[in-house]
N, C-alpha and C positions, 0 to 999 in steps of 0.2 A: 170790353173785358174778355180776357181767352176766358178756355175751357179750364181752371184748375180745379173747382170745387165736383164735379162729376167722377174725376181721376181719383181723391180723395175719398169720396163717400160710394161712388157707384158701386167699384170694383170689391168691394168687400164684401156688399147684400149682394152682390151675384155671386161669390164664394158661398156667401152663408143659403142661399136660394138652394146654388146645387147642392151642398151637403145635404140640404134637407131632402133635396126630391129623390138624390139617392140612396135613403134611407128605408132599403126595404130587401126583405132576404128571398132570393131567390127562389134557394130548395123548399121555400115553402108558398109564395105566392101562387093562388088560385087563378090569377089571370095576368096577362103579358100589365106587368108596371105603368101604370098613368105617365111615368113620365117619360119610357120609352114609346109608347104613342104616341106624346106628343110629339117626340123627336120627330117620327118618321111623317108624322104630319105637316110638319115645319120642312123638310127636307122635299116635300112634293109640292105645299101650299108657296112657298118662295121659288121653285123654281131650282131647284137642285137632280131633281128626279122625277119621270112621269109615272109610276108608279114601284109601290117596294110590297113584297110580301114577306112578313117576316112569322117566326113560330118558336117558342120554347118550349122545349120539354125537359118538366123534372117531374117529381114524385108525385105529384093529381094530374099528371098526364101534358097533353100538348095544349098549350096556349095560343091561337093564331092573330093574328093580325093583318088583314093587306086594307092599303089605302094604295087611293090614284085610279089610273086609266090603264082600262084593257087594251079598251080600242078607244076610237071619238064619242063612241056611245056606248060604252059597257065599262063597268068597272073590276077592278080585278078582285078575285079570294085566291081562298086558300087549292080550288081546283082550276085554276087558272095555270096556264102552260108556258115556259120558258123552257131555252136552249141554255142549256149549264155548264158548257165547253169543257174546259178542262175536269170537272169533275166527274166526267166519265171515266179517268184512268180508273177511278175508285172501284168503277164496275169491272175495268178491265182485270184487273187488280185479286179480284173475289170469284171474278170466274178462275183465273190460274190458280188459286188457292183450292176451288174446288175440285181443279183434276189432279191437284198433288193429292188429294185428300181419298180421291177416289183411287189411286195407285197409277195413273195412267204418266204423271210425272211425277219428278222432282223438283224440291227448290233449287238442288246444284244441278239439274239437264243442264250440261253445254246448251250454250246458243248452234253450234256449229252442227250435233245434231238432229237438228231440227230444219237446219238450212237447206233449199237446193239443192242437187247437184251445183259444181261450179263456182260455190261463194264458201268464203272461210273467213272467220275472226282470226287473225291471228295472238297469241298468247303474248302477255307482258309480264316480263320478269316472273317469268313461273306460273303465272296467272291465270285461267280459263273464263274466258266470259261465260253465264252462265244467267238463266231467265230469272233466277232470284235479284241477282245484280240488273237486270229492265226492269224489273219491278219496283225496284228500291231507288234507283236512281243514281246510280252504284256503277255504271258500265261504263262509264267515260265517254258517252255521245254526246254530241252536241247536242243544242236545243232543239235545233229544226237544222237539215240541209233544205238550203235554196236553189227555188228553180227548180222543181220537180217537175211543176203542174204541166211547166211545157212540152212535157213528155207525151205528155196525153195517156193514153192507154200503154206507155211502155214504162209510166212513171214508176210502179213498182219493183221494177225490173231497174231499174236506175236506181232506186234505194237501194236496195239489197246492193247493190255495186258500190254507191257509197257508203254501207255499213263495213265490206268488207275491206275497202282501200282507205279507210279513214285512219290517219297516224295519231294510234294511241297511244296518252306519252307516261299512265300510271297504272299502277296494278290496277285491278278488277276489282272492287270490294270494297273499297278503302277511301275514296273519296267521292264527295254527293253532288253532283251537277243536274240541274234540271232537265230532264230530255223530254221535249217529246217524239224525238226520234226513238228515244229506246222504249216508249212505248206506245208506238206504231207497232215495231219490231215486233213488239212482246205480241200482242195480236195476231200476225200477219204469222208469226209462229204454232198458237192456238191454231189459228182457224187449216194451218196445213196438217197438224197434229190430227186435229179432230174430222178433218176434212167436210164441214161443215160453214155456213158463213158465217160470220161472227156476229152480226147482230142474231141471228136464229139463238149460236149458243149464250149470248147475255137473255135472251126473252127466257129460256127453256130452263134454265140452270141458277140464273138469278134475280131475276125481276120478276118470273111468274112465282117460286116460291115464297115470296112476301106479299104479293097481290096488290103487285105495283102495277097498277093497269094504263094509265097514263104514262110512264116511263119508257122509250122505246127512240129507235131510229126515223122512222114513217109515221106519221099522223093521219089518220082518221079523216072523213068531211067534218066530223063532231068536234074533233083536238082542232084541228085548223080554226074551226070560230073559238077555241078555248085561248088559241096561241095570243101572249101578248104583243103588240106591235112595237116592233126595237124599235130603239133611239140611238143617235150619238149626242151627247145631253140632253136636250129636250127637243131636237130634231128629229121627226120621223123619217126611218129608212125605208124611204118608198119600195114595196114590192119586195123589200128584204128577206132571200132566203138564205141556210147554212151553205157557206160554201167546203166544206169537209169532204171531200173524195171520198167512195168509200172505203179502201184504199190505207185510208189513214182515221178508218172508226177507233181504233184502239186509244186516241188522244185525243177526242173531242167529236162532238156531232151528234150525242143524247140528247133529248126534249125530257124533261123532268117538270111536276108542280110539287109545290109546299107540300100538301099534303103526302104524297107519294114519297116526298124525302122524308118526312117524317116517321115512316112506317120504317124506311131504310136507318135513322137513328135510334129507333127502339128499339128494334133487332141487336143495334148493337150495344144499348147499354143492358138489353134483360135479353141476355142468349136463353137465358133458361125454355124461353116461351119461344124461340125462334127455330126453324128451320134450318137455319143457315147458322146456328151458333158454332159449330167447329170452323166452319169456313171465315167469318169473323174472329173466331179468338186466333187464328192463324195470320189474317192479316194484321192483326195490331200486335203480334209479336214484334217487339222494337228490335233494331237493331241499330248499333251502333255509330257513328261516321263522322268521317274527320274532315276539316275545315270549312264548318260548314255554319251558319248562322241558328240554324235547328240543332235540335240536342239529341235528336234518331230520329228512324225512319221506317214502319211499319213496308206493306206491302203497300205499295200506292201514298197511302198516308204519311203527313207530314206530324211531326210529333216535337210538341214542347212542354216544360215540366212547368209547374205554376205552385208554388209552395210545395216542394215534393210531390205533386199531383199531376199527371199526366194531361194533356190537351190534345187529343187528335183533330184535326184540321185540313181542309182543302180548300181552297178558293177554283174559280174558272171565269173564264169570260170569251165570249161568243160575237157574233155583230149583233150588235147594239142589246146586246144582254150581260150582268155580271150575277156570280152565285157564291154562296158562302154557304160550306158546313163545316160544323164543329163540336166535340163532345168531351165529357168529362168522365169515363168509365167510375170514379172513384166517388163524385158529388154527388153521379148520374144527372147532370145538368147536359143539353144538346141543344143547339137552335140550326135552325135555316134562317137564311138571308135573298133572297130574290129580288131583282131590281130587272125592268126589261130598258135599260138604259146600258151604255159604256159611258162612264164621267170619271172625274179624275176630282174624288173628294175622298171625304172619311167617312163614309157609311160605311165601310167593314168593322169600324170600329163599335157602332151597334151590333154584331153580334161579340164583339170581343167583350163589350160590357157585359153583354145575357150568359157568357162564359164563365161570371164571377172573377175575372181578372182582375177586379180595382179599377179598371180603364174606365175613366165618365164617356159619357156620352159626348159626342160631336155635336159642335155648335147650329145647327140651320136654322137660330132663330131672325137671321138678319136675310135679305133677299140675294141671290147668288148673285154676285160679280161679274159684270158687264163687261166683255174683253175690247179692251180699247187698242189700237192702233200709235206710235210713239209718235208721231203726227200729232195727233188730236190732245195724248197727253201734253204733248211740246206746249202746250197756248197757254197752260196753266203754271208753269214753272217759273218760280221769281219769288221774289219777296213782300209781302202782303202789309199795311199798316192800316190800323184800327183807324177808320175815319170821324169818329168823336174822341176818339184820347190816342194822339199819336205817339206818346211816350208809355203806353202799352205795351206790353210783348209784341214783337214782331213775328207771323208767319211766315214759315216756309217751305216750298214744294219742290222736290227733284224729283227725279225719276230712277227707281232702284229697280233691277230685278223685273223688271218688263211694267214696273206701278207706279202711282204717286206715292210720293213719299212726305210726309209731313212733319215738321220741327217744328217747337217752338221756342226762342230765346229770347231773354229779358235782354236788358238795353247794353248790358255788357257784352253781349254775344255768347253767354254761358245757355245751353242748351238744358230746357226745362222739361220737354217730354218729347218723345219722336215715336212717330207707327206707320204703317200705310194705311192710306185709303181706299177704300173699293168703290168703282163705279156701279150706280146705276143705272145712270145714262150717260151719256157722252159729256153733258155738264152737271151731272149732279153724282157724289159720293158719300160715303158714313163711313163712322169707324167704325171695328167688329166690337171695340171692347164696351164700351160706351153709345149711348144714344145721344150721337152729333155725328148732326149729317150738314155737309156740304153744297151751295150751289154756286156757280161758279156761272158769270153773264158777261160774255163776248161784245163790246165796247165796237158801235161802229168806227170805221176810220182809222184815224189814227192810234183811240183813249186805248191804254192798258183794259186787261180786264179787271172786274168785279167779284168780292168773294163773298159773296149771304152764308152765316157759320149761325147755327142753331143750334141753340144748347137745351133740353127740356122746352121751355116756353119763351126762351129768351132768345133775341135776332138780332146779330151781331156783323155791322160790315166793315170791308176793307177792301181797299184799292192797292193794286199791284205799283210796285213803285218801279219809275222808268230805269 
């Protein structure tokens, strides 16, 4: 007998499960939601990530949470240390708000400048580049030019030649492409401005007025045994260090922990009590911009509206580290996300949830998916018949989209249900939605193989037909 009665009954108690467990209001929960726990527990315990730190903050303050592995022998908190990549522009970002703020710039300073001798933007359709436009993401750079690093110590000097010779095809202002070439730029601009290095002015200007003391370029002998050890999924990267030039600090190459960033979203939901409140009400001034998936664009900040409510947000990602922040100036809701992994799942979607979005929580209650080879899938592809009632539904398996694929049809060949299967071995798979799991037994010789299909407590087989 296939699987129909699971399909029928399961899937509605797991609707009705999650409604329940997401029954619980944010802006007022005294501690991170039992069932966001479990999530991130499910997301380490299966095998999806070697460790997550994650933290909310609303109206009774910061809630924290880390589960998993620091190291082979330490586990991580909330002062445990990760490389945050990308969400350093955020700092780059708040230091140049601070010198507008101070009068030493503006947000419309030319790029030009600020340049060298010998380097020039040139102007598009009337247009002047300008360090508000690197800030914003506004300047029409590319993401990254390649092939710098071969430069060696002239590679700077080879940027700025590609900033200047790079054919820009739209005004200045007007449209948002990700760089972090424009905010290298922005940087490498400051730090000639101020004539100063750039790390010195993020420590002096922005990180030490919050008493961000883990937050920095250089680590410590202390921060080094704090640092957690990357992954590329659950792989450790041996000896793994930032490889960030310094060069190119203005777009990645901070070490940040939970708690530290957490000081840095308080700041910004209660300026009242911060140091840095003009320099933050300055960078979440929104600003406009066209064709763009986001709905504005602060300094740094990526910006979306959520029932008329604003969301500031930045993701980053590092070797073998990803990071996630994001705040609600209006709910005063904020979380961190830390993972010292790079994988390619939906854990950003736990802080989307802690955001108050609506969004549920990511599934990691099944064990993460075993990447198989189209080889190895090949042995199981064919058509399957119940070996005590052969006039049963017949199974069947191809190969979609790099997976097993699973059908089921009754005797007319009308198709009754279809999903993939995930491995987790090389002969054994489950499905995500229901609890049936697969084994699948390689036949010496000549025999087709064999399919063992478990439904709750029931064991059900079938033979591959020639």
């Amino acid at each position: 007998m296939p699987v129909r009665s699971p399909w029928i009954f399961v899937l509605p108690l797991l609707v009705l499960i999650s409604a329940c467990q997401d029954r619980y209001d944010l802006n007022t929960v005294e501690s991170l939601p039992e069932p966001v726990k479990a999530n991130v527990r499910d997301a380490v315990d299966n095998g999806y990530r070697p460790g997550i730190s994650v933290a909310l903050i609303n109206q009774h303050g910061a809630h924290y949470f880390s589960y998993g592995r620091l190291s082979v022998d330490k586990h991580l908190d909330p002062q445990s240390l990760f490389a945050v990549g990308s969400l350093t522009k955020l700092f780059n970002a708040s230091l140049f708000a601070e010198r507008v703020l101070r009068g030493e710039l503006k947000l419309e300073t030319p790029v030009n400048a600020l340049l060298p001798e010998g380097f020039r933007v040139p102007d598009v359709a009337g247009t002047t580049m300008t360090l508000r436009h690197l800030a914003t993401h506004t300047a029409g750079l590319p993401r990254d030019f390649a092939g710098l690093e071969a430069h060696g110590d002239n590679a700077p000097t080879r940027f700025l030649e590609q900033v200047a010779s790079f054919p820009y095809q739209t005004p200045f202002g007007q449209h948002y492409q990700y760089s972090n070439a424009g905010m290298t730029l922005l940087a490498l601009l400051l730090e000639r401005h101020s004539g100063q290095p750039f790390p010195q002015l993020i420590a002096e200007r922005v990180t030490a007025p919050l008493a961000m003391a883990d937050t920095g370029y250089q680590l410590s002998p202390a921060q080094q045994q704090a640092l957690a050890t990357p992954h590329h999924d659950m792989t450790p990267i041996a000896g793994a260090q930032l490889s960030t030039p310094t060069w190119r600090y203005g777009a990645g190459g901070l070490y940040s922990s939970t708690a530290d960033l957490v000081r840095w979203l308080q700041a910004h939901l209660h300026p009242e009590s911060s140091p840095m409140a003009d320099v933050f009400a300055l960078t979440m001034q929104p600003f406009p911009i066209a064709d763009s998936e986001q709905q504005g664009t602060g300094l740094g900040w990526k910006i979306r509206w959520h029932q008329q409510q604003p969301i500031y947000y930045h993701g980053g990602e590092a070797v073998g580290y990803q990071a996630f922040v994001g705040f609600n100036p209006q709910s005063k809701l904020a979380v961190v996300l830390l993972s010292n992994a790079v994988a390619e799942d939906e854990l950003q979607q736990v802080a989307l949830h802690l955001l108050g979005t609506g969004l549920p929580l990511p599934d990691f209650s099944q064990p993460k998916p075993v990447s198989l080879a189209p080889e190895v899938l090949q042995r199981y592809v064919g058509t399957y018949l119940n070996d005590d009632d052969p006039q049963d539904n017949r199974l069947r398996f191809s190969i979609r989209e790099g997976k097993l694929f699973y059908q089921e049809l009754n005797q007319d060949g009308e198709r009754i249900r279809e999903t993939f299967v995930y491995a987790k071995s090389a002969s054994e798979f489950y499905f995500k939605e229901i609890p049936v799991e697969l084994r699948f037994m390689t036949a010496d010789g000549n025999q087709p193989p064999r399919l063992q299909l478990q439904s709750n407590d029931q064991v059900y087989r079938y033979s591959r037909q020639p």
